[in-house]
N, CA, C and O atoms as a GROMACS GRO file, in nm:
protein
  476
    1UNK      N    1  -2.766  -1.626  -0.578
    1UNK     CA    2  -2.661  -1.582  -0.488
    1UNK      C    3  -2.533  -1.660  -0.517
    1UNK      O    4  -2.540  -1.782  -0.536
    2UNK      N    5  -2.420  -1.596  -0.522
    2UNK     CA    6  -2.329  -1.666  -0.533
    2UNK      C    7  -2.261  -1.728  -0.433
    2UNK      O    8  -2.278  -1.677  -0.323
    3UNK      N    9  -2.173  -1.843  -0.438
    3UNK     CA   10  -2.103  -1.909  -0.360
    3UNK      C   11  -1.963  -1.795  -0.259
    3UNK      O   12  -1.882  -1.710  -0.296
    4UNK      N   13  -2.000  -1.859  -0.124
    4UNK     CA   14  -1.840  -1.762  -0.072
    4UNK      C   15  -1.762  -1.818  -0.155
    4UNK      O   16  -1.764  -1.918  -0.226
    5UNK      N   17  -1.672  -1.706  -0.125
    5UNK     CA   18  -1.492  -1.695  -0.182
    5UNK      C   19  -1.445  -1.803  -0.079
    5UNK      O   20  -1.461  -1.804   0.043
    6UNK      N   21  -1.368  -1.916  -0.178
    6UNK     CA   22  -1.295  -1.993  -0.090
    6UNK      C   23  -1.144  -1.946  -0.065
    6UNK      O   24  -1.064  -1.950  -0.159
    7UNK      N   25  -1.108  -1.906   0.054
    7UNK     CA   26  -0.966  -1.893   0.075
    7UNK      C   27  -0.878  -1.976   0.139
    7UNK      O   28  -0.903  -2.010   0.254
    8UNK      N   29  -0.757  -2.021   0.071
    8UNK     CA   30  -0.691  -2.135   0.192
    8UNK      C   31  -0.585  -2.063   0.208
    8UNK      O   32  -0.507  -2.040   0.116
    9UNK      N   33  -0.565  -2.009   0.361
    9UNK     CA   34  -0.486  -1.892   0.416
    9UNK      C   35  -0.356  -2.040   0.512
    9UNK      O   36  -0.382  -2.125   0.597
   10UNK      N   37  -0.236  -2.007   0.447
   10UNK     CA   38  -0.102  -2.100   0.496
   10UNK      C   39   0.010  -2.009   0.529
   10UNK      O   40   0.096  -1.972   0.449
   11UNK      N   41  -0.004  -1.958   0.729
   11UNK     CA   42   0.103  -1.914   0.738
   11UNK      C   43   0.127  -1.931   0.878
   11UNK      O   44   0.027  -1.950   0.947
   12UNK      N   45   0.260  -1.928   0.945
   12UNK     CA   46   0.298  -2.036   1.056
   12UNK      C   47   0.354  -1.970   1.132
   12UNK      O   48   0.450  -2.011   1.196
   13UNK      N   49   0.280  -1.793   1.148
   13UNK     CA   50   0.283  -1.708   1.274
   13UNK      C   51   0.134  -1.674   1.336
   13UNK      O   52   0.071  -1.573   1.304
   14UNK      N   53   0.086  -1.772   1.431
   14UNK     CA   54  -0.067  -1.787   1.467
   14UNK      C   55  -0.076  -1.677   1.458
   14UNK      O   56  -0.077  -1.653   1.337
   15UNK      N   57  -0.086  -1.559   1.530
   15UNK     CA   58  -0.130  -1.454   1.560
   15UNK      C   59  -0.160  -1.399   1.419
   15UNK      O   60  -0.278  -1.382   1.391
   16UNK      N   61  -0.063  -1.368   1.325
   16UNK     CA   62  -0.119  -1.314   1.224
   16UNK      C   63  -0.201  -1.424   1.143
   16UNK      O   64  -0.306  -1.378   1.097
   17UNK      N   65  -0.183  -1.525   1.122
   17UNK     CA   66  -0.306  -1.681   1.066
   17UNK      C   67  -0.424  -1.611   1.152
   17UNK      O   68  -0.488  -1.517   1.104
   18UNK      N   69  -0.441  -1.649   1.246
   18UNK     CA   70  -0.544  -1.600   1.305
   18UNK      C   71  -0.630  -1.464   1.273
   18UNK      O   72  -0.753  -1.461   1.273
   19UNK      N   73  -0.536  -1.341   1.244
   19UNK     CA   74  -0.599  -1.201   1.243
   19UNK      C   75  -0.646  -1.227   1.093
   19UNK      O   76  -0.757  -1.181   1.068
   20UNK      N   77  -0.582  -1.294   0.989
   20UNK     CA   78  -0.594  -1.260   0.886
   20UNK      C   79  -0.776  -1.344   0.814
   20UNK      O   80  -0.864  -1.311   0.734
   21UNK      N   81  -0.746  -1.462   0.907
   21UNK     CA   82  -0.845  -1.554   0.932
   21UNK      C   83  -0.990  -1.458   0.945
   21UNK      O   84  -1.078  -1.456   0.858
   22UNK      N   85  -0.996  -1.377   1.079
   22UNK     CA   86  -1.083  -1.273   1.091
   22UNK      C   87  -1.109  -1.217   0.990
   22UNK      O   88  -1.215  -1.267   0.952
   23UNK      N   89  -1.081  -1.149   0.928
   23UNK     CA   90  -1.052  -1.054   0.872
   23UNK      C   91  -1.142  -1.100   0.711
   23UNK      O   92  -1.242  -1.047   0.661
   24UNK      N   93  -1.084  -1.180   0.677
   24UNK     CA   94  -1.138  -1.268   0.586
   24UNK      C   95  -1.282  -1.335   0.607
   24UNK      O   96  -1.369  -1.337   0.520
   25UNK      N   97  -1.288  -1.360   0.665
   25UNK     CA   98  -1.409  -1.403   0.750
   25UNK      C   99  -1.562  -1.294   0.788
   25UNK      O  100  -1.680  -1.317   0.812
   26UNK      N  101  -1.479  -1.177   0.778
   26UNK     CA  102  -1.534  -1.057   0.804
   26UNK      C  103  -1.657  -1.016   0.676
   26UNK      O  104  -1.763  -0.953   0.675
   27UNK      N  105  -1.568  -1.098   0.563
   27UNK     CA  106  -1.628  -1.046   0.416
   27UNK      C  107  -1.744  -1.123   0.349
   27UNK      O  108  -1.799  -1.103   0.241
   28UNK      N  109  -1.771  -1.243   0.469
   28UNK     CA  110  -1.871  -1.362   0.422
   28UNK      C  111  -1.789  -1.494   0.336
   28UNK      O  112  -1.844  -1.594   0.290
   29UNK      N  113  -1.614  -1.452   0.331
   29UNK     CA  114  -1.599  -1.565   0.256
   29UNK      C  115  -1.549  -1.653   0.370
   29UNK      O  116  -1.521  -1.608   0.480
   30UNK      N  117  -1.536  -1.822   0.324
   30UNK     CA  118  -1.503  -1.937   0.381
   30UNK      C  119  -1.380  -1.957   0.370
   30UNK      O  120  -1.320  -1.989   0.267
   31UNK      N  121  -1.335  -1.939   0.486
   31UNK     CA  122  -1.152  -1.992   0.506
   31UNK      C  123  -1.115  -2.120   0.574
   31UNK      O  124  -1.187  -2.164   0.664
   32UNK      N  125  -0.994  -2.188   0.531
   32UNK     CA  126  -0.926  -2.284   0.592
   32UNK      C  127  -0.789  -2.246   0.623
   32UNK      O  128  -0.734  -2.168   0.546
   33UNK      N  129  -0.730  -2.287   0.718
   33UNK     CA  130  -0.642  -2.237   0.757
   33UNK      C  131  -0.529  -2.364   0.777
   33UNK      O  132  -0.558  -2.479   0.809
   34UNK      N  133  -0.423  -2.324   0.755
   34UNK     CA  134  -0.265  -2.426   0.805
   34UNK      C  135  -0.166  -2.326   0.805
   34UNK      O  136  -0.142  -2.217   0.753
   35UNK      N  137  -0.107  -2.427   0.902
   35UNK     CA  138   0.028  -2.349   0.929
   35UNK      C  139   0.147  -2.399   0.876
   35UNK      O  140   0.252  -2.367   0.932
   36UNK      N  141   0.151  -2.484   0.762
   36UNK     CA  142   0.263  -2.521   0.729
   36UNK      C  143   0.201  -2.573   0.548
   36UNK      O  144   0.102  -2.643   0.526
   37UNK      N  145   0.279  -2.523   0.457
   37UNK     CA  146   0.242  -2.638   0.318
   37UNK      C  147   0.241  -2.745   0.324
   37UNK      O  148   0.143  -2.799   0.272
   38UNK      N  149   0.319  -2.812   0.372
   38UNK     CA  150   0.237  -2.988   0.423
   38UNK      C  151   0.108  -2.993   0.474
   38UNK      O  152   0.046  -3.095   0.442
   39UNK      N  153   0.053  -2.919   0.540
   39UNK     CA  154  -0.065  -2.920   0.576
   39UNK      C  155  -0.206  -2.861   0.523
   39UNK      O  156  -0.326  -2.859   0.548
   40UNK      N  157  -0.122  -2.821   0.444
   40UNK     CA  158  -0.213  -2.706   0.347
   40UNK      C  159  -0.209  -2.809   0.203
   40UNK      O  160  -0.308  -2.810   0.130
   41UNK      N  161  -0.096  -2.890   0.171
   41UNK     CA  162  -0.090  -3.013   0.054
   41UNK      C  163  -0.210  -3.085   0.106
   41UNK      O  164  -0.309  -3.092   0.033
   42UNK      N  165  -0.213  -3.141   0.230
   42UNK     CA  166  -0.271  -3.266   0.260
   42UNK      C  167  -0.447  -3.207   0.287
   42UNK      O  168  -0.536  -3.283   0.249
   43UNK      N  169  -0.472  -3.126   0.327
   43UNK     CA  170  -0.605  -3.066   0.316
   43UNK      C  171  -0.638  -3.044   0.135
   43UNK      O  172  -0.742  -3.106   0.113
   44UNK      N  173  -0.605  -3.004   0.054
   44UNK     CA  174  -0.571  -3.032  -0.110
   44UNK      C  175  -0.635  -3.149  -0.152
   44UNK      O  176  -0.738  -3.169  -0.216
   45UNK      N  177  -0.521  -3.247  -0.083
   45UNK     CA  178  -0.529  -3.406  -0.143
   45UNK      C  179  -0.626  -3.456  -0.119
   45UNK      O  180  -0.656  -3.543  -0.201
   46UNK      N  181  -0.727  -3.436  -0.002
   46UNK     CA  182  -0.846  -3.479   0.090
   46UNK      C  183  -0.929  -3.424  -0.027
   46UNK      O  184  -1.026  -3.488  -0.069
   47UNK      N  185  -0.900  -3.332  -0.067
   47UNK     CA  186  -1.040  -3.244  -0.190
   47UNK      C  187  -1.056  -3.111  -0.196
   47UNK      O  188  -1.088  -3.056  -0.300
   48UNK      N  189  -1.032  -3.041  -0.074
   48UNK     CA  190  -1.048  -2.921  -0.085
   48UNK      C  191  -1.031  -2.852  -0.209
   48UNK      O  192  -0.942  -2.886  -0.286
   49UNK      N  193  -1.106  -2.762  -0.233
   49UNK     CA  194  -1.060  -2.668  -0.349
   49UNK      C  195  -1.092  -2.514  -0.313
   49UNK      O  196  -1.183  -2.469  -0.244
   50UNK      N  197  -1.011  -2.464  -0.364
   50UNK     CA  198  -0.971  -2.306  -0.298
   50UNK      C  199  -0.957  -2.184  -0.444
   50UNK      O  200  -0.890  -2.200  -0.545
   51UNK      N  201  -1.039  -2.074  -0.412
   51UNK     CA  202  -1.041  -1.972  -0.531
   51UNK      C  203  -0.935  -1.906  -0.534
   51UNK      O  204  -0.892  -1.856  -0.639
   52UNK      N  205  -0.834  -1.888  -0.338
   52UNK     CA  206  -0.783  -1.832  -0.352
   52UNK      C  207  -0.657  -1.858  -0.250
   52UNK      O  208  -0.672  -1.826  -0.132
   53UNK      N  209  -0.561  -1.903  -0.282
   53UNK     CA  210  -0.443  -1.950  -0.162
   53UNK      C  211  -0.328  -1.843  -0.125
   53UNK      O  212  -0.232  -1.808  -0.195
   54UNK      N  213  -0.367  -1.794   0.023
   54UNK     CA  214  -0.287  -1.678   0.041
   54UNK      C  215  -0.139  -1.791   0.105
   54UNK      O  216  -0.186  -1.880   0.177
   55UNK      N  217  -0.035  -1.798   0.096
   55UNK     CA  218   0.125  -1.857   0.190
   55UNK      C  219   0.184  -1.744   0.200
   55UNK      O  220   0.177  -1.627   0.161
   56UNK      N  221   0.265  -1.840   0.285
   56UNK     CA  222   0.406  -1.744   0.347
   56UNK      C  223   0.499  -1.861   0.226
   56UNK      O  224   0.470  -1.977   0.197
   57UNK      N  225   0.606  -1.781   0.181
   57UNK     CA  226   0.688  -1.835   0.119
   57UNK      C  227   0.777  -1.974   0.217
   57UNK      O  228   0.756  -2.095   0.209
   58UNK      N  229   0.851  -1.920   0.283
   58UNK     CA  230   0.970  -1.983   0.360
   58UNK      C  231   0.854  -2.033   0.487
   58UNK      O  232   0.798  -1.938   0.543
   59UNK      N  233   0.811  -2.183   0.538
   59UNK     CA  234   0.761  -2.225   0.651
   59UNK      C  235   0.870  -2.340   0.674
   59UNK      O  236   0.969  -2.382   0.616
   60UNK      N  237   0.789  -2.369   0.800
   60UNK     CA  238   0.878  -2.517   0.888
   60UNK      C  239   0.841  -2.637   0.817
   60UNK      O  240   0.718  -2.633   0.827
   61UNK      N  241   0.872  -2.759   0.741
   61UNK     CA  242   0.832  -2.840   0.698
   61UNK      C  243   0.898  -2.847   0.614
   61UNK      O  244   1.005  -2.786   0.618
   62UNK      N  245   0.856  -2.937   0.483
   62UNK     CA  246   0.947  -2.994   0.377
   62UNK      C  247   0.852  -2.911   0.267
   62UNK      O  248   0.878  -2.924   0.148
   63UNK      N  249   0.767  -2.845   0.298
   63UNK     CA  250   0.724  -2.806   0.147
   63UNK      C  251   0.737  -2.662   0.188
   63UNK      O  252   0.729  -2.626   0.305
   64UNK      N  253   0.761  -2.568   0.067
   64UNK     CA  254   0.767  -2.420   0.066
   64UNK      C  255   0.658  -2.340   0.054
   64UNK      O  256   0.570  -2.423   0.034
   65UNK      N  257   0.606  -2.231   0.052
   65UNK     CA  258   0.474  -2.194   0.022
   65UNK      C  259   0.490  -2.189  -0.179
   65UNK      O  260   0.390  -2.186  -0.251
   66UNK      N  261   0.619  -2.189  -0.226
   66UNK     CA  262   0.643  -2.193  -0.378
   66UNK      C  263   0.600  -2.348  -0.416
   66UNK      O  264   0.508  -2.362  -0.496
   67UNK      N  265   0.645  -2.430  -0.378
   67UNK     CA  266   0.585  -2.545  -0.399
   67UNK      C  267   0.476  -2.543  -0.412
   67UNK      O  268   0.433  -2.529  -0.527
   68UNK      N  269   0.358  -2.558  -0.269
   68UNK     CA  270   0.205  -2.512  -0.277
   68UNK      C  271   0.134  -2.412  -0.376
   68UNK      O  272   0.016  -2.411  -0.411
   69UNK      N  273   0.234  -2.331  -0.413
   69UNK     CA  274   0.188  -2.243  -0.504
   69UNK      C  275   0.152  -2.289  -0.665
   69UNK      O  276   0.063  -2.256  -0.744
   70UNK      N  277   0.281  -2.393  -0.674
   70UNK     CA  278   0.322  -2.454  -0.808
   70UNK      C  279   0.206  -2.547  -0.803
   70UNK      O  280   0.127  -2.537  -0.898
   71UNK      N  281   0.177  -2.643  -0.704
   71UNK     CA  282   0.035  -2.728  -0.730
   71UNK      C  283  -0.092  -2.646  -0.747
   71UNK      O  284  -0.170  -2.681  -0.836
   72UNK      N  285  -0.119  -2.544  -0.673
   72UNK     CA  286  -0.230  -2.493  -0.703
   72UNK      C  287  -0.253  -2.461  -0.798
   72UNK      O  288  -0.365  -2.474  -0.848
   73UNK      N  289  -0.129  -2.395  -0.873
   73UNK     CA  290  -0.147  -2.364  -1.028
   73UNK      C  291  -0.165  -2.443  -1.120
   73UNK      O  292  -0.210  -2.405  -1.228
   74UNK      N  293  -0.130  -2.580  -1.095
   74UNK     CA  294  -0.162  -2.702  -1.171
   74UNK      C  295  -0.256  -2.729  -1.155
   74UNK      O  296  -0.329  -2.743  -1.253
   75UNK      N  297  -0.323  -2.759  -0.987
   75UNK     CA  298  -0.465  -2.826  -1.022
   75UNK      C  299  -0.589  -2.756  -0.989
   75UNK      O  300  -0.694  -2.813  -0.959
   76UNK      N  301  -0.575  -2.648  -0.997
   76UNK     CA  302  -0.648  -2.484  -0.950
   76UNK      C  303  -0.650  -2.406  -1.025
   76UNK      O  304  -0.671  -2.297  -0.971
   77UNK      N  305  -0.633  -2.397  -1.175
   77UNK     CA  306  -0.581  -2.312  -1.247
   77UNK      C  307  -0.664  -2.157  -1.226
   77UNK      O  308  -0.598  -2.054  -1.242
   78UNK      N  309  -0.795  -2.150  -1.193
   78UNK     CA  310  -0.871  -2.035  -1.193
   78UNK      C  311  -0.817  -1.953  -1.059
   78UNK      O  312  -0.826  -1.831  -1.047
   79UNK      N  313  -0.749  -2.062  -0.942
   79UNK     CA  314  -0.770  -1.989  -0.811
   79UNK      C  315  -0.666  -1.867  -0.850
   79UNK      O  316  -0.622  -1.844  -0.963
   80UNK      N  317  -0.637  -1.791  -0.724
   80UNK     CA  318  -0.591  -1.669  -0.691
   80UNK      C  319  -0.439  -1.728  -0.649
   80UNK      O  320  -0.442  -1.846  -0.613
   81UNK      N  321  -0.320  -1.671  -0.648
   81UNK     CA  322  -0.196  -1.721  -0.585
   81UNK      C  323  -0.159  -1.613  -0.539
   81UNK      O  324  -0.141  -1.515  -0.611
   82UNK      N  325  -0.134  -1.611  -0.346
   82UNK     CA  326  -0.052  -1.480  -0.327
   82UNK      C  327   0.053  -1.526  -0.258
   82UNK      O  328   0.044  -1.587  -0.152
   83UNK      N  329   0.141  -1.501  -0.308
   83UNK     CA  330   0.317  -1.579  -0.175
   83UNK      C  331   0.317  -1.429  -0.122
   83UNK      O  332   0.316  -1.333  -0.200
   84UNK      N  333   0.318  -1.415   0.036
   84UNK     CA  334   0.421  -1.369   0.098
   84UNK      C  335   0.580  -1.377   0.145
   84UNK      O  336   0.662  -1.470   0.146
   85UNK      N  337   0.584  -1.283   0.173
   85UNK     CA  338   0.784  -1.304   0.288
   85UNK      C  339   0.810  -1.133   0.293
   85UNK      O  340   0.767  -1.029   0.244
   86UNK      N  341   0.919  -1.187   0.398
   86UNK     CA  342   0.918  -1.100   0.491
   86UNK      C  343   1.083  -1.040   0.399
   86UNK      O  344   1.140  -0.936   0.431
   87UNK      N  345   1.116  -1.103   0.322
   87UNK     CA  346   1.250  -1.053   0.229
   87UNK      C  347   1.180  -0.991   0.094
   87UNK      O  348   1.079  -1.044   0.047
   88UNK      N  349   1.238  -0.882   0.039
   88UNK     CA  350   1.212  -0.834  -0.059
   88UNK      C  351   1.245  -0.916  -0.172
   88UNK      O  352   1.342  -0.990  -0.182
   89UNK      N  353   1.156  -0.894  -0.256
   89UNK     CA  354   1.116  -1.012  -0.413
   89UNK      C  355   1.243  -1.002  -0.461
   89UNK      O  356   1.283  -1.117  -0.476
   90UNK      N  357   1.348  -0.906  -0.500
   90UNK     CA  358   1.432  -0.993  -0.562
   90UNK      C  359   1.547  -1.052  -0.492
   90UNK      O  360   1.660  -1.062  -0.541
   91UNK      N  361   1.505  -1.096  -0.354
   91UNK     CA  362   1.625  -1.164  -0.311
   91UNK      C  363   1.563  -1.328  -0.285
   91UNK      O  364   1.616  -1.426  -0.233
   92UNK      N  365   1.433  -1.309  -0.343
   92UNK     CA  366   1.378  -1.459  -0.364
   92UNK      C  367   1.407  -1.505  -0.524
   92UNK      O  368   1.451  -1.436  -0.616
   93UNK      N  369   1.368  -1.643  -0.523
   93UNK     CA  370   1.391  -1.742  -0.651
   93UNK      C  371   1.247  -1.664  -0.739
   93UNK      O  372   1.160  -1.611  -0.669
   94UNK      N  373   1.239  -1.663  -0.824
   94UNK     CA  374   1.138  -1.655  -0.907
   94UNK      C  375   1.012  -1.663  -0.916
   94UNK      O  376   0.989  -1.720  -1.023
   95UNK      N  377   0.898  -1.634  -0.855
   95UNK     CA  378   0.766  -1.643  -0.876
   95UNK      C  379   0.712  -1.781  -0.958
   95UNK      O  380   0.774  -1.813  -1.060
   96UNK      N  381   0.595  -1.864  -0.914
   96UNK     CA  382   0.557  -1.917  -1.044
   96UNK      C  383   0.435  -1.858  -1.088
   96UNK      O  384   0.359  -1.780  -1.030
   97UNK      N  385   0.430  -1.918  -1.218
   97UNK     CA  386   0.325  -1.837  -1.313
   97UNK      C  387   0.280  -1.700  -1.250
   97UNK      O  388   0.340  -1.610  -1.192
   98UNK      N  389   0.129  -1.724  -1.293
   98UNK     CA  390   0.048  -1.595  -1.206
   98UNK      C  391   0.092  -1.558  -1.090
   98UNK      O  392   0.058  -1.450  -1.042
   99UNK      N  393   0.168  -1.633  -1.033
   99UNK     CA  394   0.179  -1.601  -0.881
   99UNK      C  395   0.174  -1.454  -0.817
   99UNK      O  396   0.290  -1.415  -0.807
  100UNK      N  397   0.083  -1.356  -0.768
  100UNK     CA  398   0.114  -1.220  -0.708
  100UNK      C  399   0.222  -1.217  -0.563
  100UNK      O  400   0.234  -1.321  -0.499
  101UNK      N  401   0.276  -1.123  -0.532
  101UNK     CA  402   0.332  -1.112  -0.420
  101UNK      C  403   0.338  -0.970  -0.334
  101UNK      O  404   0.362  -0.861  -0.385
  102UNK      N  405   0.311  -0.996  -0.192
  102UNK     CA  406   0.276  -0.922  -0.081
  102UNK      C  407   0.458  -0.948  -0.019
  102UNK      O  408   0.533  -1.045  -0.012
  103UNK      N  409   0.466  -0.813   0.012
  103UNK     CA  410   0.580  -0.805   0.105
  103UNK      C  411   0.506  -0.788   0.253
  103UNK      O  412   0.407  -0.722   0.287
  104UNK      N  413   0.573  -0.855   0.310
  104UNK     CA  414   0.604  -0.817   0.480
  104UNK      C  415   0.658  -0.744   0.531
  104UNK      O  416   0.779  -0.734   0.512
  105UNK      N  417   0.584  -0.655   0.624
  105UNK     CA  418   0.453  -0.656   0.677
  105UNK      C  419   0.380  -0.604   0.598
  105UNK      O  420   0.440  -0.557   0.502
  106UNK      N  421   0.246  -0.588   0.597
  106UNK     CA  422   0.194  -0.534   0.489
  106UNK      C  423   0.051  -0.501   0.553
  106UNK      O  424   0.009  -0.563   0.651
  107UNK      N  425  -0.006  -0.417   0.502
  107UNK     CA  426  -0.185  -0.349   0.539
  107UNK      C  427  -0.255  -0.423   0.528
  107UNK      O  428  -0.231  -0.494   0.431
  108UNK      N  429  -0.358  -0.454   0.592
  108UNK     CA  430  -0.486  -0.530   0.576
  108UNK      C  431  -0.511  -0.489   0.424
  108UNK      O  432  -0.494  -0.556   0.322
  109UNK      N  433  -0.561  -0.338   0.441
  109UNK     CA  434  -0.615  -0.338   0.292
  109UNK      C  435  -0.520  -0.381   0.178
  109UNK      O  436  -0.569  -0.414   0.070
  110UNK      N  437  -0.445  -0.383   0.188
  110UNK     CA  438  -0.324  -0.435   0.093
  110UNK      C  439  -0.387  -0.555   0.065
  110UNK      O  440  -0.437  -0.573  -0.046
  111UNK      N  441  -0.390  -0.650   0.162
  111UNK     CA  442  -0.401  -0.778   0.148
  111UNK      C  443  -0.534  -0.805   0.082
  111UNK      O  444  -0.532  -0.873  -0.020
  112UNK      N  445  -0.644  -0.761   0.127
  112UNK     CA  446  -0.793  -0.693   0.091
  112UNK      C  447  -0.779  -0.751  -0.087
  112UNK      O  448  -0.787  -0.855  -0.153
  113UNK      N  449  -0.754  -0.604  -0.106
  113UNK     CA  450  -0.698  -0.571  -0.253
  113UNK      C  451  -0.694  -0.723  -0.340
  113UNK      O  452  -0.767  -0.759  -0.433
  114UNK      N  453  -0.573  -0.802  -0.269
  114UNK     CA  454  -0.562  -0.912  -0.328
  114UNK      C  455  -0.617  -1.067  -0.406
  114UNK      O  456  -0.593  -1.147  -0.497
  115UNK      N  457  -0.734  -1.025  -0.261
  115UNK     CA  458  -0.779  -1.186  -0.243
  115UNK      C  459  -0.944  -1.108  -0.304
  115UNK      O  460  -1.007  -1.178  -0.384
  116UNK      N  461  -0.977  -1.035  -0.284
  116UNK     CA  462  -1.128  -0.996  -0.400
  116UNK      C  463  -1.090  -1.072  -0.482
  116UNK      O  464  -0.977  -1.102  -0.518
  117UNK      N  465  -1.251  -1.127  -0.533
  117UNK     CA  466  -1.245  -1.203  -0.686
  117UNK      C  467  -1.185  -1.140  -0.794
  117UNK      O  468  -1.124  -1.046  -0.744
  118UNK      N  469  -1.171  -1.139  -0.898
  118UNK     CA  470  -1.117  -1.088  -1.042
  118UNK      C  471  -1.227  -1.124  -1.104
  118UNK      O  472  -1.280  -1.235  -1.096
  119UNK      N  473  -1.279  -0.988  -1.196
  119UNK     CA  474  -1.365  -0.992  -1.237
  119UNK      C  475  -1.363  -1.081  -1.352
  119UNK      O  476  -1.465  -1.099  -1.418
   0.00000   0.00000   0.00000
């Protein structure tokens, strides 16, 4: 049997953290949750390791969900990267690497779609 899907879900409107949390949860995989990339760094630094890190781009704090994104890709290279925001992609800075992106608001199944393993 294989291991759940680890997801580390970072976004800093409870209600949707929360639904998405469900939702995810729904599929048998293991989520952690923060509401800010500082908090989502410092759960990281402790050890965590994640297949798949859903952010919100723009949060409250000193780190961005692009930042978080940029470490995961460094020390995560296999995981999944999805940045959200609620502004359309090209009025943001540049993606890193792999990074995929979800506009706001967006469908469950949309999101679905995303965070499945890659074969």
């Amino acid at each position: 049997m294989n291991a759940p899907l680890r997801v580390l879900l970072v976004e800093d409107q409870e209600d949707l953290r929360e639904l998405l949390a469900d939702v995810i949860q729904g599929t048998g995989a293991e989520v952690r949750t923060a509401e800010t990339a500082n908090a989502a760094m410092a759960l990281l630094h402790e050890g965590y390791c994640c297949d798949v890190l859903f952010s919100d781009i723009h949060m409250p704090g000193t780190l961005s969900g692009v930042d978080l994104a940029e470490h995961v890709q460094r020390t995560l290279p296999a995981a999944t990267v999805i940045l959200a925001s609620g502004h359309p992609r090209f009025q943001l800075a540049p993606l890193p690497g792999s990074a995929l992106f979800l506009q706001k608001p967006f469908r469950l199944n949309q999101f679905m779609e995303l965070i499945q393993p890659r074969p």
